[in-house]
MOPAC internal coordinates of N, CA, C and O (Angstrom, degrees):
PM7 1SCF
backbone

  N    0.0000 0     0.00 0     0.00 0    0    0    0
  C    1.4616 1     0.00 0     0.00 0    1    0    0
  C    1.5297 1   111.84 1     0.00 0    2    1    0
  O    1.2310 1   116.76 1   149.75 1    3    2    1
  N    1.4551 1   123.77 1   -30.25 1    3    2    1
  C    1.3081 1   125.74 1  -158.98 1    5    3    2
  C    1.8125 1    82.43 1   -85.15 1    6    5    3
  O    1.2310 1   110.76 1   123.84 1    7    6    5
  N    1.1205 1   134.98 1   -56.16 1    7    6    5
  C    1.4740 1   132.41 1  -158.64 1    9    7    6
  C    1.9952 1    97.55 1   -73.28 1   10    9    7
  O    1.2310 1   127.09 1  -175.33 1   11   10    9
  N    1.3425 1   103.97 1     4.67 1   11   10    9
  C    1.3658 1    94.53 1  -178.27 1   13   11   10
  C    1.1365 1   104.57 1   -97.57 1   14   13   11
  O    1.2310 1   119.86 1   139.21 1   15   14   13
  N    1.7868 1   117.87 1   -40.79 1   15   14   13
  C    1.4243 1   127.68 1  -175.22 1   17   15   14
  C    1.5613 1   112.54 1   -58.73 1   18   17   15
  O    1.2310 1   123.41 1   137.42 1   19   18   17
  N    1.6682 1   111.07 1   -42.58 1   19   18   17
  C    1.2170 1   123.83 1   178.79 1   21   19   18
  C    1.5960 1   109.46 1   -56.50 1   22   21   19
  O    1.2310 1   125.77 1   135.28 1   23   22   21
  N    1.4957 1   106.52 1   -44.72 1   23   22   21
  C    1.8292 1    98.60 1  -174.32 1   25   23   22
  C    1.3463 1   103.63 1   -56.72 1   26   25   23
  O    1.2310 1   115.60 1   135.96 1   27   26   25
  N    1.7461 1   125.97 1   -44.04 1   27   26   25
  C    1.2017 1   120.69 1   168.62 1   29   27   26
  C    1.2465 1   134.63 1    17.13 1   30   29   27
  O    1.2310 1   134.06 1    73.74 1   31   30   29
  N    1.2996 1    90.43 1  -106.26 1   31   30   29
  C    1.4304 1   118.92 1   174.78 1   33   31   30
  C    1.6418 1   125.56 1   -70.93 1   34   33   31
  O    1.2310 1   132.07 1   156.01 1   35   34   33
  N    1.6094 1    94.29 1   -23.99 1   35   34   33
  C    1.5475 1    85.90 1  -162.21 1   37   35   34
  C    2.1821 1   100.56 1  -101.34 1   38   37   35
  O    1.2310 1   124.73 1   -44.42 1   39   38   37
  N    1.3983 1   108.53 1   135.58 1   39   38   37
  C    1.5595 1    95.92 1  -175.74 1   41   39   38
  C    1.8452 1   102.50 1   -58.43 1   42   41   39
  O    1.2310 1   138.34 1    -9.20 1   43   42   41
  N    1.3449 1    82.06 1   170.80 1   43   42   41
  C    1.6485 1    90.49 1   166.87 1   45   43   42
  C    1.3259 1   123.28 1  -108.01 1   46   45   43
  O    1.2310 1   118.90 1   -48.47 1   47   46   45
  N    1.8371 1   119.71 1   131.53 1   47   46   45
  C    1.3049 1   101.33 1   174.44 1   49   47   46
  C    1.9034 1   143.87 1    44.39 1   50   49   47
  O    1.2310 1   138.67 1    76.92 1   51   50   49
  N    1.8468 1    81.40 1  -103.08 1   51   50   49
  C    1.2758 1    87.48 1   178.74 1   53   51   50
  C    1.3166 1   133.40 1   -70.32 1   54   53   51
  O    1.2310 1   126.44 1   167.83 1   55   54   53
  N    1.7894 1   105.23 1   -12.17 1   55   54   53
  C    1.2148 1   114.84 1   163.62 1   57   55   54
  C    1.5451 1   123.65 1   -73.94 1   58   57   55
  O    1.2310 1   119.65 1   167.36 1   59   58   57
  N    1.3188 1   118.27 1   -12.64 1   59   58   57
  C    1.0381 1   124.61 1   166.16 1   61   59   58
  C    1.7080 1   120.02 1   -79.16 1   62   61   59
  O    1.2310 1   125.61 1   117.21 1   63   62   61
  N    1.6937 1   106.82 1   -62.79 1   63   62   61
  C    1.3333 1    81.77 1   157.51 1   65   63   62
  C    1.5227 1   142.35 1   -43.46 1   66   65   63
  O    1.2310 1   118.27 1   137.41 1   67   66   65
  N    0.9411 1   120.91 1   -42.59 1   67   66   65
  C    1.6794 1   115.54 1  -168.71 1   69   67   66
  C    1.1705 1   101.89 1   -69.08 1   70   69   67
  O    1.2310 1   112.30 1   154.58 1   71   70   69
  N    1.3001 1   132.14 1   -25.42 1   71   70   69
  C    1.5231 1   123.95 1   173.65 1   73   71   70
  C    1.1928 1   120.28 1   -69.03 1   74   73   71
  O    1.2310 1   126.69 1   142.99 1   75   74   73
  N    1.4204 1   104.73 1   -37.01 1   75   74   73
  C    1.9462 1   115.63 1   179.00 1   77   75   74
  C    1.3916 1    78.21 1   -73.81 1   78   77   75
  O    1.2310 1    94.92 1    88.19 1   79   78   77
  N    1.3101 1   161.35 1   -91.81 1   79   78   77
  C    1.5445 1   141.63 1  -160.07 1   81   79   78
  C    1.4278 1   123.69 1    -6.59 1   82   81   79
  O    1.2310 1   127.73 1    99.55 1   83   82   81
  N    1.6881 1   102.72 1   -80.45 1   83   82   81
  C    1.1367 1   119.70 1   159.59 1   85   83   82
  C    1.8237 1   133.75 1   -24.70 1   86   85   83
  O    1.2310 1   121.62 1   148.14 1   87   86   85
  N    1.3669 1   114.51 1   -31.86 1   87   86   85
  C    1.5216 1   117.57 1  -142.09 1   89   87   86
  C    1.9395 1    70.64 1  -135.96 1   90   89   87
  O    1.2310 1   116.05 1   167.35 1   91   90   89
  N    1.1527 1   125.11 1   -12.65 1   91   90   89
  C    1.9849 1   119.08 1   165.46 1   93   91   90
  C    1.4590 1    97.33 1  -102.78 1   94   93   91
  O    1.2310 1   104.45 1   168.87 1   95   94   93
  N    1.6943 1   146.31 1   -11.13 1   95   94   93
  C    1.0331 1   114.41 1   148.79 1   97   95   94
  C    1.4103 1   129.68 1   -99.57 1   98   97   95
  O    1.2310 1   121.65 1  -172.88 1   99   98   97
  N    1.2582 1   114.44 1     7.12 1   99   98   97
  C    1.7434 1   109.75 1   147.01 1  101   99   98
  C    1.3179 1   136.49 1   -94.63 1  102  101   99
  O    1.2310 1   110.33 1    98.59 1  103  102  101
  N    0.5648 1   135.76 1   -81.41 1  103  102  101
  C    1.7383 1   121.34 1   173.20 1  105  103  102
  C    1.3614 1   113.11 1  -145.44 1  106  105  103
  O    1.2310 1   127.76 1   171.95 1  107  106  105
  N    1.5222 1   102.66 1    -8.05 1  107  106  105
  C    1.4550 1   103.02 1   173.65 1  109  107  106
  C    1.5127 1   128.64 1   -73.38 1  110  109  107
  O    1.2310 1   118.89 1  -109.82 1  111  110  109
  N    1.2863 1   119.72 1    70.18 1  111  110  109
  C    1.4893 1    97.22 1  -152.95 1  113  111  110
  C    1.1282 1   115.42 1   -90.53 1  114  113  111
  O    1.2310 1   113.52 1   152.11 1  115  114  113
  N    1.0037 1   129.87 1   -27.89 1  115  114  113
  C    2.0656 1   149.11 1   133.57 1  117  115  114
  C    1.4128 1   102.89 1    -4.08 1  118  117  115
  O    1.2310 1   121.88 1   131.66 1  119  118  117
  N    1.0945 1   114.00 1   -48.34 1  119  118  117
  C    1.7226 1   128.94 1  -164.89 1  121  119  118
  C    1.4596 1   105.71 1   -85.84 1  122  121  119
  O    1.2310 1   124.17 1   129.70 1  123  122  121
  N    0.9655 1   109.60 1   -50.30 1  123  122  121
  C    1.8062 1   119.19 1   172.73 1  125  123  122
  C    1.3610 1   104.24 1   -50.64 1  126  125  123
  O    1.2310 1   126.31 1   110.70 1  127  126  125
  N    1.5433 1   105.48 1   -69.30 1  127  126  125
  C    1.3992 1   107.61 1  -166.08 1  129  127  126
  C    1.5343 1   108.27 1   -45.75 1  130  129  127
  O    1.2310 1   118.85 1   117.79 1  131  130  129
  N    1.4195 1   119.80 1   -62.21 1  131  130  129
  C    1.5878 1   118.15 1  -169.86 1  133  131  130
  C    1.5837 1   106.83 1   -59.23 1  134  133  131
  O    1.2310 1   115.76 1   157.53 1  135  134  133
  N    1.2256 1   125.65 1   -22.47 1  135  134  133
  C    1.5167 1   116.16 1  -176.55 1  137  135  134
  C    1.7523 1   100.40 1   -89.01 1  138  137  135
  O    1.2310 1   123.27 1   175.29 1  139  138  137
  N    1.0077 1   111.33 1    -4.71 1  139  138  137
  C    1.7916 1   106.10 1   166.46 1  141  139  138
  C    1.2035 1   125.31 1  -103.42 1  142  141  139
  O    1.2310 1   125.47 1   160.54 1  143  142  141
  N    2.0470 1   107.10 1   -19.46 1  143  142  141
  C    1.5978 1   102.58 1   144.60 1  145  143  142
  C    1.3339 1   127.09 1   -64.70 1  146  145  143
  O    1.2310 1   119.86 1   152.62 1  147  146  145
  N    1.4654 1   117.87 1   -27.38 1  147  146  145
  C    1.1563 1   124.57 1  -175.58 1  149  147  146
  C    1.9905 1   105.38 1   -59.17 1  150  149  147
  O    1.2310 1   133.68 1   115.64 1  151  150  149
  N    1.1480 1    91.17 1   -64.36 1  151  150  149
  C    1.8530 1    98.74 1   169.80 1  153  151  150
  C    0.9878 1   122.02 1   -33.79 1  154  153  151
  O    1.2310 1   122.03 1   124.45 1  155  154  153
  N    1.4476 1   113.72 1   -55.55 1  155  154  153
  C    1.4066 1   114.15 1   164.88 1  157  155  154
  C    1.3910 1   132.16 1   -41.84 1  158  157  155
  O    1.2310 1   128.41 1   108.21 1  159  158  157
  N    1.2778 1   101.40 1   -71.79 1  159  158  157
  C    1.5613 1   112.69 1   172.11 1  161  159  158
  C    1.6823 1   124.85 1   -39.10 1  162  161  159
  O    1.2310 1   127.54 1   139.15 1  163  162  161
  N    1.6846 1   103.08 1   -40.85 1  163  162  161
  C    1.2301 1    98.11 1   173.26 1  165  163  162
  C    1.5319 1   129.19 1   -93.82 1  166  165  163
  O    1.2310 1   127.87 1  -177.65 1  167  166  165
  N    1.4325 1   102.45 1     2.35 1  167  166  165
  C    1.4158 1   130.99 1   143.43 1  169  167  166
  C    1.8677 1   118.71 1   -29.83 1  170  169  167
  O    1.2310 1   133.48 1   100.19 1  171  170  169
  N    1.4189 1    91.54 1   -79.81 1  171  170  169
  C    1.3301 1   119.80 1   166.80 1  173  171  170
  C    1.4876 1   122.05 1   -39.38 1  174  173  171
  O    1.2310 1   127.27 1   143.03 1  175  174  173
  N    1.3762 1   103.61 1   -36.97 1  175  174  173
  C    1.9021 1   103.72 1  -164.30 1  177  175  174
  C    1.5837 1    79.61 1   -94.17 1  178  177  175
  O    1.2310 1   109.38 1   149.36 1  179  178  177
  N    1.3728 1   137.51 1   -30.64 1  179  178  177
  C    1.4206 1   119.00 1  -149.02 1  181  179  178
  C    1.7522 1    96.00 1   -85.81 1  182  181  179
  O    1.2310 1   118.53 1  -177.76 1  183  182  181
  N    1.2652 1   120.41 1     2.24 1  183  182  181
  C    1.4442 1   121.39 1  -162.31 1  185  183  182
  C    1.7604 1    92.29 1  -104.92 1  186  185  183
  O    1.2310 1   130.80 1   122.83 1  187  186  185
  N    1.4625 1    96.77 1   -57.17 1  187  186  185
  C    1.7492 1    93.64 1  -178.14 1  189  187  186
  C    1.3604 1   125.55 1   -70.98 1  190  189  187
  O    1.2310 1   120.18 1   166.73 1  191  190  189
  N    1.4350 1   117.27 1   -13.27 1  191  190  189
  C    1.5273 1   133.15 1   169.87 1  193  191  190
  C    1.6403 1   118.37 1   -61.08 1  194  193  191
  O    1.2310 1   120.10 1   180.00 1  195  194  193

């Protein structure tokens, strides 16, 4: 239940990438970048979890 509540709220992954896509081909590129560390990172926890 707790990893269910968490998917909740939190996007997944690939939903994260495509947004850091989105937000690195407009001008945000600051914004991209941190939402593809973000991917990453939760990349990372979903492997060691």
């Amino acid at each position: 239940p707790w990893k269910n509540n968490r998917r909740f709220f939190s996007p997944s992954p690939s939903e994260i990438r495509l947004k850091a896509k989105r937000e690195m081909s407009g001008k945000n590129y600051s914004i991209g970048l941190y939402y593809y560390f973000c991917y990453l990172i939760s990349k990372v926890f979903r492997l060691r979890f």
